[in-house]
PDB file of N, CA, C and O in Angstrom:
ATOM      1  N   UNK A   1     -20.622  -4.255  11.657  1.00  0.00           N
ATOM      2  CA  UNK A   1     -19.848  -4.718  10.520  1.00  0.00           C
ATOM      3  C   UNK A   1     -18.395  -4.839  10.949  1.00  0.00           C
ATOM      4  O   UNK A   1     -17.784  -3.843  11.334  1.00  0.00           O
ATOM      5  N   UNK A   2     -17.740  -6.230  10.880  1.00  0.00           N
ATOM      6  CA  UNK A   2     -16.857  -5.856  10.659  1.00  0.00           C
ATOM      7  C   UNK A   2     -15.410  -5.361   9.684  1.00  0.00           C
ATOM      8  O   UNK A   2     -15.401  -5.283   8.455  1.00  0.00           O
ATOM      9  N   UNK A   3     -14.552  -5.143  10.362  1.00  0.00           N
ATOM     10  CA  UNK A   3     -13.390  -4.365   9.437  1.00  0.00           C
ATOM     11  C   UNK A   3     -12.786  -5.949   8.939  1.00  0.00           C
ATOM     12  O   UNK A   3     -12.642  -6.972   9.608  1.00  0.00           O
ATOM     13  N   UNK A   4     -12.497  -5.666   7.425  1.00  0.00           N
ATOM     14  CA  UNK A   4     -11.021  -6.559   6.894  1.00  0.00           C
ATOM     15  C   UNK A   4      -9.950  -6.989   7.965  1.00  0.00           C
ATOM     16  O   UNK A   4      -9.557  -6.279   8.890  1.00  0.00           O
ATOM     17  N   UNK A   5      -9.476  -8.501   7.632  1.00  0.00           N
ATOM     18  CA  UNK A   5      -8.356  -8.675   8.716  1.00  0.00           C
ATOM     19  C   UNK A   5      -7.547  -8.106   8.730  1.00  0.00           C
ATOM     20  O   UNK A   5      -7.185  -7.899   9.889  1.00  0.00           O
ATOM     21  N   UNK A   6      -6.626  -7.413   7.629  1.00  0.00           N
ATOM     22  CA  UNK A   6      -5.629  -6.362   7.558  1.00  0.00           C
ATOM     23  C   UNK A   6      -5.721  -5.315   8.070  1.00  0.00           C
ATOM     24  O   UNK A   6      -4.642  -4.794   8.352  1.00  0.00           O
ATOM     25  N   UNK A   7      -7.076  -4.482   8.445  1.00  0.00           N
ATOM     26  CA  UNK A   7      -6.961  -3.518   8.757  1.00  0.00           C
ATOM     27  C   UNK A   7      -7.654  -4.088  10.726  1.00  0.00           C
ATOM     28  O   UNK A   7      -7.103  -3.442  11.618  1.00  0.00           O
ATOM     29  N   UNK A   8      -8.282  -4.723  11.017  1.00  0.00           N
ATOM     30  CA  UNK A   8      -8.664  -5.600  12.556  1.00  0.00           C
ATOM     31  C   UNK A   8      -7.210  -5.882  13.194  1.00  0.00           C
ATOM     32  O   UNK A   8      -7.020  -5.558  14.366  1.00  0.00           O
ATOM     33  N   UNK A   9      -6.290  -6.418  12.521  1.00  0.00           N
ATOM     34  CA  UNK A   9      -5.437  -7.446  12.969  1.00  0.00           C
ATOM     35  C   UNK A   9      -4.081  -6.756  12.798  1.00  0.00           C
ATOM     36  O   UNK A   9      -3.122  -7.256  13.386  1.00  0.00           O
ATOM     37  N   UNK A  10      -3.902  -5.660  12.055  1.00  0.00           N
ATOM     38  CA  UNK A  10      -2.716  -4.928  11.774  1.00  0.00           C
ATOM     39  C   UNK A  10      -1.752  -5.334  10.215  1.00  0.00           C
ATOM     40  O   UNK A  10      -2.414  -5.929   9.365  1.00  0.00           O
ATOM     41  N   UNK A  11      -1.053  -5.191  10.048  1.00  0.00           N
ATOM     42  CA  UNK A  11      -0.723  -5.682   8.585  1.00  0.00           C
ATOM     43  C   UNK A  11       0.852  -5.984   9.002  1.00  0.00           C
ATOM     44  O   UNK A  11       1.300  -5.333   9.946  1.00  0.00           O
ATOM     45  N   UNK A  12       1.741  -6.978   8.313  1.00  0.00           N
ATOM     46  CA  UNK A  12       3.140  -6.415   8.443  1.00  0.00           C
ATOM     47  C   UNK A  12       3.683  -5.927   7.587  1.00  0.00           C
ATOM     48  O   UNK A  12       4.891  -6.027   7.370  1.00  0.00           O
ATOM     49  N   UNK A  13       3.085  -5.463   7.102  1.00  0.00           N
ATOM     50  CA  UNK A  13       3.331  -5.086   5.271  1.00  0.00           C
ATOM     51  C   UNK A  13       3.584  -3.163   5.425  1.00  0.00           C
ATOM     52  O   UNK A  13       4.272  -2.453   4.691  1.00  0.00           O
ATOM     53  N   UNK A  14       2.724  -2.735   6.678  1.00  0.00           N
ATOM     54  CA  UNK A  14       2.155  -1.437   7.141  1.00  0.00           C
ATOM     55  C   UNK A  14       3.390  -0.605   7.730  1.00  0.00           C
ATOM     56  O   UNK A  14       4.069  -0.896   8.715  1.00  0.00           O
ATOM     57  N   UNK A  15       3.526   0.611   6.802  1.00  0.00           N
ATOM     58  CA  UNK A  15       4.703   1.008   6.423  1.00  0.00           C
ATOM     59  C   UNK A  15       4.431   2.177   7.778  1.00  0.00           C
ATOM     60  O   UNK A  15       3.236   2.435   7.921  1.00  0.00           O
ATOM     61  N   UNK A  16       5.338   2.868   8.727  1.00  0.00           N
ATOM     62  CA  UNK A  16       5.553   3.087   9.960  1.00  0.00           C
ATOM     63  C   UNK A  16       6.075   4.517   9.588  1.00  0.00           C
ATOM     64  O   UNK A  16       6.587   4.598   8.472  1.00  0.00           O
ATOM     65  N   UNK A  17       6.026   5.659  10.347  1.00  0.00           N
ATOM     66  CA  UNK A  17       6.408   6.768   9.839  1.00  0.00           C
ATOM     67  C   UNK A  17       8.052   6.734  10.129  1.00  0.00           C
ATOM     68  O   UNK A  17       8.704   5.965  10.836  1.00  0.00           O
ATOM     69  N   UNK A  18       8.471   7.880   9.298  1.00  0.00           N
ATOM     70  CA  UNK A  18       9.864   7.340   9.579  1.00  0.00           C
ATOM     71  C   UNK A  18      10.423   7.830  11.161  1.00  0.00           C
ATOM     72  O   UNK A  18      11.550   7.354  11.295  1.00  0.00           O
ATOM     73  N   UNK A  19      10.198   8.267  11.849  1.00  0.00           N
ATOM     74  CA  UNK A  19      11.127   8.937  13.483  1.00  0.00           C
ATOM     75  C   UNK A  19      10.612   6.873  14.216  1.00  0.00           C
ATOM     76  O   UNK A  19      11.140   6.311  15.175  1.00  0.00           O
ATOM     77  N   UNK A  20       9.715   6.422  13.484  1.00  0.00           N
ATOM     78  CA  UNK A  20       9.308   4.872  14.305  1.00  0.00           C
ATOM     79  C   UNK A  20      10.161   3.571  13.988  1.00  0.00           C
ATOM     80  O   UNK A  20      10.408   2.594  14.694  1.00  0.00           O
ATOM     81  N   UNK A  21      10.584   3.938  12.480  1.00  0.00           N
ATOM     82  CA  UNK A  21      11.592   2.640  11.741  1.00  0.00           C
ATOM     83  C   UNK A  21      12.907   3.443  11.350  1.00  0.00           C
ATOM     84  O   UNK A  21      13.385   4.530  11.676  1.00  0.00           O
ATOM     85  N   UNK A  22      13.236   2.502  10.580  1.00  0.00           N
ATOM     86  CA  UNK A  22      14.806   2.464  10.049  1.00  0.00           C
ATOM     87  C   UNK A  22      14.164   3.130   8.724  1.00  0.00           C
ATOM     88  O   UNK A  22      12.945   3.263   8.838  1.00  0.00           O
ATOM     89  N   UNK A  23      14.584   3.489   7.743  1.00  0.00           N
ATOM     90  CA  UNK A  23      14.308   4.018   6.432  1.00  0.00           C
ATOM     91  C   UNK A  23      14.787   2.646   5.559  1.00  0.00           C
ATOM     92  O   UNK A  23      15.694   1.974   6.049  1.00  0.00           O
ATOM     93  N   UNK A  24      14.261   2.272   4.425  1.00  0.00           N
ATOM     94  CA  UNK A  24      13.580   1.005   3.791  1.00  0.00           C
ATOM     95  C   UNK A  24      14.136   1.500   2.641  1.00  0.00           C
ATOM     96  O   UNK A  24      14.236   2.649   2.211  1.00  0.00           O
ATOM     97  N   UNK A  25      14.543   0.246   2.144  1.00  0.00           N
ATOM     98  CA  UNK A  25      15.331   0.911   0.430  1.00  0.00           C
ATOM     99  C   UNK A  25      13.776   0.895  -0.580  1.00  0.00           C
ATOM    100  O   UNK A  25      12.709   0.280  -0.598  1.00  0.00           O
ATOM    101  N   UNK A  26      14.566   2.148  -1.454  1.00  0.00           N
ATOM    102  CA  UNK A  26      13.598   2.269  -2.494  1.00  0.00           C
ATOM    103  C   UNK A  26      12.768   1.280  -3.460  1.00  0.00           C
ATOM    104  O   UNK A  26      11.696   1.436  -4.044  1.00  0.00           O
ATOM    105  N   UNK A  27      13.923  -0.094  -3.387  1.00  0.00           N
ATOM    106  CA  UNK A  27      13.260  -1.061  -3.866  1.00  0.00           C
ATOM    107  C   UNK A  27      11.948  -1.792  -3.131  1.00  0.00           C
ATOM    108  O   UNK A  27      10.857  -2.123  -3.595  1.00  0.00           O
ATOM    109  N   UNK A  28      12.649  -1.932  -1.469  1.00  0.00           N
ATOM    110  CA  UNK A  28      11.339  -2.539  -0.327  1.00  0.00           C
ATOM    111  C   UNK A  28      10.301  -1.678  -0.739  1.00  0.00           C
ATOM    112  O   UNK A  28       9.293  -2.119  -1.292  1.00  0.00           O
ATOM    113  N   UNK A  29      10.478  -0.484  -0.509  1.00  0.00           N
ATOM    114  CA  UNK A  29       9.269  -0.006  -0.384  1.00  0.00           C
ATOM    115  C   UNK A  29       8.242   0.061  -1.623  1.00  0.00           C
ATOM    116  O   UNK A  29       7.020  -0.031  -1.505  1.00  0.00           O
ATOM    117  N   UNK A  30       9.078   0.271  -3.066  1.00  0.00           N
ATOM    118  CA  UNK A  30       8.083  -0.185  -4.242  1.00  0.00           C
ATOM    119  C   UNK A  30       7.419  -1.856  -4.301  1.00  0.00           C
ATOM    120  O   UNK A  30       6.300  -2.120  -4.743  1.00  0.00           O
ATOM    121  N   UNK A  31       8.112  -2.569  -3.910  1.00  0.00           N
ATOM    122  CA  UNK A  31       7.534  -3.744  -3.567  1.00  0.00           C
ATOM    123  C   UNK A  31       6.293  -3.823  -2.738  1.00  0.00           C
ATOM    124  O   UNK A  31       5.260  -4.283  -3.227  1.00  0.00           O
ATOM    125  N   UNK A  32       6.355  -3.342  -1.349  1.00  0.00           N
ATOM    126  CA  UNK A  32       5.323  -3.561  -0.264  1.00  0.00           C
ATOM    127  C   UNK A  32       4.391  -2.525  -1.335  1.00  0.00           C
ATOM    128  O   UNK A  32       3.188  -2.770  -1.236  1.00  0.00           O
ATOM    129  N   UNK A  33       4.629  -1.733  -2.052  1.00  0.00           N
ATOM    130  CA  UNK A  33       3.309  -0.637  -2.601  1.00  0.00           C
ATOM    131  C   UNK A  33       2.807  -1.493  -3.552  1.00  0.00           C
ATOM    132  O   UNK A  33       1.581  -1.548  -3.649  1.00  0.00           O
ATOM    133  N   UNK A  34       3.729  -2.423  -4.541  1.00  0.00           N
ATOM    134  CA  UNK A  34       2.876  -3.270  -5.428  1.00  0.00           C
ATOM    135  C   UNK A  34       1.958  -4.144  -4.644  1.00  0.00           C
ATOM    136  O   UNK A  34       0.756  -3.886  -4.705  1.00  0.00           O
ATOM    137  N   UNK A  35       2.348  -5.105  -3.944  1.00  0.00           N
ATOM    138  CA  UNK A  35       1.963  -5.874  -2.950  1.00  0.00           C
ATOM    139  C   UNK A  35       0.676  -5.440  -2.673  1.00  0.00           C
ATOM    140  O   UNK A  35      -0.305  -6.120  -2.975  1.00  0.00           O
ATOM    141  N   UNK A  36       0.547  -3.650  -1.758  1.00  0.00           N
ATOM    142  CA  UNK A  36      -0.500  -3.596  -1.345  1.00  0.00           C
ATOM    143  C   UNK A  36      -1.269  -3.420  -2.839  1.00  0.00           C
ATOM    144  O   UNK A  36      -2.269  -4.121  -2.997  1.00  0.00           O
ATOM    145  N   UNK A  37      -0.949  -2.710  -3.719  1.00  0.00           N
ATOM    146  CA  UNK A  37      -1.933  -2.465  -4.292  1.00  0.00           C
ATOM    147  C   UNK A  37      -2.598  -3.576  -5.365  1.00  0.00           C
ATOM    148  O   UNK A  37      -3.440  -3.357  -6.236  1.00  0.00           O
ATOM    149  N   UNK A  38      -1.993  -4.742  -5.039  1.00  0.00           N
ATOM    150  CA  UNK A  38      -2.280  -6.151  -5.825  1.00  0.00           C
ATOM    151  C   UNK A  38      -3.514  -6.737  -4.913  1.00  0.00           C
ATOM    152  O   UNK A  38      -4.584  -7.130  -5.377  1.00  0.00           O
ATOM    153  N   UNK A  39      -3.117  -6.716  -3.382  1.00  0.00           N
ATOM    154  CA  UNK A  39      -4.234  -6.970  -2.375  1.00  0.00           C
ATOM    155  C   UNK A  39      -5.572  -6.263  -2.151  1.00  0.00           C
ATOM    156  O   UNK A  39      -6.626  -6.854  -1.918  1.00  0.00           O
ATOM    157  N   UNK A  40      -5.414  -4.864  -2.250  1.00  0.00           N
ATOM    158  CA  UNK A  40      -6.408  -3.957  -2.524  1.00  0.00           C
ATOM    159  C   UNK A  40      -7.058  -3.863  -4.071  1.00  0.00           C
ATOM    160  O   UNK A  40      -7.746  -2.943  -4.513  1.00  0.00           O
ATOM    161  N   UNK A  41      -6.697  -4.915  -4.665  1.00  0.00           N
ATOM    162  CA  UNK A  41      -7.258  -5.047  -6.219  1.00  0.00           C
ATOM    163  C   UNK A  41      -7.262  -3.502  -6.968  1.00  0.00           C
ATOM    164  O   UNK A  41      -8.113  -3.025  -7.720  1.00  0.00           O
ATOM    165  N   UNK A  42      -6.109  -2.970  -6.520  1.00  0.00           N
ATOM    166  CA  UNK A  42      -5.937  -1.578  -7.134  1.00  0.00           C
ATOM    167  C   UNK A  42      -6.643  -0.879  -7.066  1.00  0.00           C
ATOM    168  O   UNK A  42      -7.108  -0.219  -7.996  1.00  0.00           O
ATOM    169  N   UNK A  43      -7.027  -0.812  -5.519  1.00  0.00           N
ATOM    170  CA  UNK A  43      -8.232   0.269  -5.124  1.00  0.00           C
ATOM    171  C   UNK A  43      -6.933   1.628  -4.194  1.00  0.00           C
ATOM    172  O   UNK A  43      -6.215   1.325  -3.240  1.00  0.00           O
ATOM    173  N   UNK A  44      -6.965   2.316  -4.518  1.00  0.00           N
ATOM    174  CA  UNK A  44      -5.678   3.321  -4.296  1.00  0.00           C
ATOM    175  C   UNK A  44      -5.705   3.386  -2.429  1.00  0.00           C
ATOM    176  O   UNK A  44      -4.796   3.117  -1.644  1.00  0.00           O
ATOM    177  N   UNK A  45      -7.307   3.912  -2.120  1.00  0.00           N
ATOM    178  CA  UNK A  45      -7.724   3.976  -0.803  1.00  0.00           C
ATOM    179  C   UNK A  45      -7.184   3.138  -0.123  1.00  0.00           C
ATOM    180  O   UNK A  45      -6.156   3.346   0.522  1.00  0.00           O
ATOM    181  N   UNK A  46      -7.869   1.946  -0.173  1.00  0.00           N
ATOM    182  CA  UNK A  46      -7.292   0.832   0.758  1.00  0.00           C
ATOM    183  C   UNK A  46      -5.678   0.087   0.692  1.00  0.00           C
ATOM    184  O   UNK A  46      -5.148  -0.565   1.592  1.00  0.00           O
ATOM    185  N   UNK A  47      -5.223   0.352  -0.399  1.00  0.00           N
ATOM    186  CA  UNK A  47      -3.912   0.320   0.043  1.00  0.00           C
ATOM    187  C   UNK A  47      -3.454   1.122   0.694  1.00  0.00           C
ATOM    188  O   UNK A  47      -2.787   0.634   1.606  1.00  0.00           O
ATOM    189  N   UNK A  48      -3.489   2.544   0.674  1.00  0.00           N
ATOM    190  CA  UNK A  48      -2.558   3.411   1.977  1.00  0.00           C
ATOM    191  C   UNK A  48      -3.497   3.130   2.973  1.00  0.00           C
ATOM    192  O   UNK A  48      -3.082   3.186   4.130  1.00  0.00           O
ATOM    193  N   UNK A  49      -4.691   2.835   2.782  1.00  0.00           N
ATOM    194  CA  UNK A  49      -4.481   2.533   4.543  1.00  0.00           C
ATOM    195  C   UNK A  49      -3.966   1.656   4.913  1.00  0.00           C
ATOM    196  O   UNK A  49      -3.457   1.693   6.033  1.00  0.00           O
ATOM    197  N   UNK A  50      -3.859   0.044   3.794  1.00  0.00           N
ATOM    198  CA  UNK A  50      -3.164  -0.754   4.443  1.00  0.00           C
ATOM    199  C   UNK A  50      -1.607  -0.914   5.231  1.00  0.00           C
ATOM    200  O   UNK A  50      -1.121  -1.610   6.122  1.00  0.00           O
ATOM    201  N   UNK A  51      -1.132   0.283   4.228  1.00  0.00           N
ATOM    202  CA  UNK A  51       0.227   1.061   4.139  1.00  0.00           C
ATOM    203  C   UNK A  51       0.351   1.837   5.121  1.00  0.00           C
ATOM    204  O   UNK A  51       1.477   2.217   5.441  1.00  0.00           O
ATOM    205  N   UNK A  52      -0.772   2.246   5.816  1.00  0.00           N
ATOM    206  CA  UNK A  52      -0.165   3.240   6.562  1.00  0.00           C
ATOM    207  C   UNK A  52       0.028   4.458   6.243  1.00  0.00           C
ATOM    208  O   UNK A  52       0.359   5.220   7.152  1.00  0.00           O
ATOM    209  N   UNK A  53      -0.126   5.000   4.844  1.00  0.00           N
ATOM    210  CA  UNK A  53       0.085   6.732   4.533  1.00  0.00           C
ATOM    211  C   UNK A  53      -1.104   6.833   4.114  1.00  0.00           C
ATOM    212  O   UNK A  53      -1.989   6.006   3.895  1.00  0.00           O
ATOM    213  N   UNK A  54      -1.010   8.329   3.991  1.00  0.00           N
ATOM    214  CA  UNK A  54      -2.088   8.672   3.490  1.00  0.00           C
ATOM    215  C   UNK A  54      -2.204   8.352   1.790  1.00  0.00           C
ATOM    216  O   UNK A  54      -1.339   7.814   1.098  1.00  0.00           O
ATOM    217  N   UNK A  55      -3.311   8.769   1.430  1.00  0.00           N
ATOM    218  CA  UNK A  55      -3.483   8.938  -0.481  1.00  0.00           C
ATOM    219  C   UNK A  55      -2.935   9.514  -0.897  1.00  0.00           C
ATOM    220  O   UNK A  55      -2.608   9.231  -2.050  1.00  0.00           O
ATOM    221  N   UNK A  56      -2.430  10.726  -0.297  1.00  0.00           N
ATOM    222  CA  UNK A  56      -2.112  11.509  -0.875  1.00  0.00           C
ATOM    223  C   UNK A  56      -0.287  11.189  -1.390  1.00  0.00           C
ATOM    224  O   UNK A  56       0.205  11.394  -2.500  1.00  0.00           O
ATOM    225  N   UNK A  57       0.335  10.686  -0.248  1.00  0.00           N
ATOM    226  CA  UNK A  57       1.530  10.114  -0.259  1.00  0.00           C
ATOM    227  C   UNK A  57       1.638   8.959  -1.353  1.00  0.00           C
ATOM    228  O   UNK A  57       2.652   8.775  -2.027  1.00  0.00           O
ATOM    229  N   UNK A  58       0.256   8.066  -1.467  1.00  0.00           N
ATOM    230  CA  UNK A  58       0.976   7.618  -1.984  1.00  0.00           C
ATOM    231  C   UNK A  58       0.332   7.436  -3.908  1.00  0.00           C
ATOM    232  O   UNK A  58       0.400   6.583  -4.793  1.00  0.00           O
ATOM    233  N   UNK A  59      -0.096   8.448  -3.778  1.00  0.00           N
ATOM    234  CA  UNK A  59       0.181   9.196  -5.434  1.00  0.00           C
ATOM    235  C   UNK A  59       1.281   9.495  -5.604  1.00  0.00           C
ATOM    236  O   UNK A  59       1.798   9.219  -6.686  1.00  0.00           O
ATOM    237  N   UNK A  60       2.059  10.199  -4.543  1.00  0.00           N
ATOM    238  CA  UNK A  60       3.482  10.701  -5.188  1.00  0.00           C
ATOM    239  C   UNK A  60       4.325   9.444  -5.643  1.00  0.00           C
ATOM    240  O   UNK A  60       4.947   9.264  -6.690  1.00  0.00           O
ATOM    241  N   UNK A  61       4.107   8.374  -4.196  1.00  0.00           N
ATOM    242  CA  UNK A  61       5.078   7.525  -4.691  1.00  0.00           C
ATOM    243  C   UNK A  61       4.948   6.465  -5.958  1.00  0.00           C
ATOM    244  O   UNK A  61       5.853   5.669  -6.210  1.00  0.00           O
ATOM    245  N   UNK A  62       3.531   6.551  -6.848  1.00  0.00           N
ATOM    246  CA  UNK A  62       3.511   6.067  -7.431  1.00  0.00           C
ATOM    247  C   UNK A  62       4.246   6.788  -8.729  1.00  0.00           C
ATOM    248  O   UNK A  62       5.208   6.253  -9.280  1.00  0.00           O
ATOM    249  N   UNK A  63       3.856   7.689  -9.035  1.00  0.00           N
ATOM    250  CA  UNK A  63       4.890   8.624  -9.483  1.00  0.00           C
ATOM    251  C   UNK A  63       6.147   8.702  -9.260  1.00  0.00           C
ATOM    252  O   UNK A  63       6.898   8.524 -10.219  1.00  0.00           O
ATOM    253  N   UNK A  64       6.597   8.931  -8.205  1.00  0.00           N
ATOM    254  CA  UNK A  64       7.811   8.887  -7.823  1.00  0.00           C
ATOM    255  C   UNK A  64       8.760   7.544  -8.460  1.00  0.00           C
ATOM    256  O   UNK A  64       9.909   7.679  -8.881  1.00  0.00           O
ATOM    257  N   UNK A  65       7.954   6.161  -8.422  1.00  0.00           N
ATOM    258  CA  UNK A  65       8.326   4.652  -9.041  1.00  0.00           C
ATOM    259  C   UNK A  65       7.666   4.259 -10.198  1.00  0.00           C
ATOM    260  O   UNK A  65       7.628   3.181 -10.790  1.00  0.00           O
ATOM    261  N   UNK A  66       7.163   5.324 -10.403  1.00  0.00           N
ATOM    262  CA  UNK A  66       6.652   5.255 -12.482  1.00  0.00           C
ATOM    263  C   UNK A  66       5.881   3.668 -12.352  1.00  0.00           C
ATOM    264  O   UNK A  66       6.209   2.699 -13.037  1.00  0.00           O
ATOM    265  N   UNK A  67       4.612   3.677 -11.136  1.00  0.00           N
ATOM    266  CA  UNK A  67       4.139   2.973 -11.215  1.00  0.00           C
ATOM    267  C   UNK A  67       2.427   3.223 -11.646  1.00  0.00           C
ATOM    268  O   UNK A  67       1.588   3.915 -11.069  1.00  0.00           O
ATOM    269  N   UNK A  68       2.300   2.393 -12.849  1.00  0.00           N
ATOM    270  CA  UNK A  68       0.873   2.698 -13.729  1.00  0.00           C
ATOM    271  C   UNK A  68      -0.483   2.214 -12.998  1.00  0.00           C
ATOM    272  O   UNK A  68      -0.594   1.445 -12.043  1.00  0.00           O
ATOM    273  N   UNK A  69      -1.299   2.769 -13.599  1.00  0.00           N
ATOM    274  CA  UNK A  69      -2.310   2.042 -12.876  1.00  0.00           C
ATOM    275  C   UNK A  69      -2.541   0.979 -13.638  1.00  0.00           C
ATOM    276  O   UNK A  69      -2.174   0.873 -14.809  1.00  0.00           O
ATOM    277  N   UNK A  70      -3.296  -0.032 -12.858  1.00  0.00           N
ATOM    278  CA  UNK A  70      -4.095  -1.404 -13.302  1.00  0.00           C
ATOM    279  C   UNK A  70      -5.115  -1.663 -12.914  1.00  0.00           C
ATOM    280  O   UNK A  70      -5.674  -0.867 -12.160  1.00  0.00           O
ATOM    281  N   UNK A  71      -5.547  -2.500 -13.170  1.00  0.00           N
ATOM    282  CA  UNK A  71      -6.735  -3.088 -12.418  1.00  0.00           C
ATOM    283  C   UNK A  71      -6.563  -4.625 -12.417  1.00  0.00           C
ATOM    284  O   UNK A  71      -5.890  -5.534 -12.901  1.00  0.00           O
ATOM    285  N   UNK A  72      -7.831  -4.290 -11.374  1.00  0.00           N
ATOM    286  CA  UNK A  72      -8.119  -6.109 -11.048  1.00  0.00           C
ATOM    287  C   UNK A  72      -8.894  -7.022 -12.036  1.00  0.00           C
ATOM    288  O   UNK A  72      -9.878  -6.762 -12.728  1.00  0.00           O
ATOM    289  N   UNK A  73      -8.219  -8.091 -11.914  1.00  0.00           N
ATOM    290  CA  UNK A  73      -8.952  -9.242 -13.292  1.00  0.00           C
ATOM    291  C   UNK A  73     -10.350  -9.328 -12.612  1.00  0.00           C
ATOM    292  O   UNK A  73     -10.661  -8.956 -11.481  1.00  0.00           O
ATOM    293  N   UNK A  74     -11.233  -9.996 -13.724  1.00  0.00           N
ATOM    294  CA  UNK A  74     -12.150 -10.173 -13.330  1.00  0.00           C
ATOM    295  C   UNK A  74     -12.436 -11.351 -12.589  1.00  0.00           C
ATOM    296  O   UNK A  74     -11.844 -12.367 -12.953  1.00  0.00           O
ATOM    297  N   UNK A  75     -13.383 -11.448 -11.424  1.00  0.00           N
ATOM    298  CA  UNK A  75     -13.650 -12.512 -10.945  1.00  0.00           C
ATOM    299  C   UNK A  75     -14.232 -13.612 -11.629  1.00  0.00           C
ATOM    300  O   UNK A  75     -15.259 -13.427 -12.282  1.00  0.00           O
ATOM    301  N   UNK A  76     -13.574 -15.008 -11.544  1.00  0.00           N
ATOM    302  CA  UNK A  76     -14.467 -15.920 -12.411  1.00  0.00           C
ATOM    303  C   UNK A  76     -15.599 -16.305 -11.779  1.00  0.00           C
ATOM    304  O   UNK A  76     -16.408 -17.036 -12.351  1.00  0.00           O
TER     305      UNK A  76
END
């Protein structure tokens, strides 16, 4: 089987620990988290991996950016 292209091919979206990048304003980074979690159809999992953190991280930061959950529309 294979893996999703995002996770085969790498992402640029894929957030880097910080001693590897520059530190990312609070706005970038709520963005790339909507982003992923718009791509991952608001599946929590596969956005941090797409992201790069763990789940656990990024519960906080959804919290942290008073961001709600949603879900994905339905497919027509």
């Amino acid at each position: 089987m294979d893996l999703p292209k995002e996770l085969s091919e790498g992402d640029s979206m894929r957030m880097k620990k910080e001693s590897e990048t520059k530190p990312i304003s609070p706005e970038k980074e709520k963005t790339m988290i909507l982003q992923a979690l718009e791509d991952a159809c608001w599946n929590k999992t596969r956005a941090a991996r797409m992201l790069g953190i763990g789940r656990t991280t990024l519960y906080k930061k959804l919290k942290e950016y008073q961001i709600e959950n949603e879900t994905c529309p339905p497919s027509a």
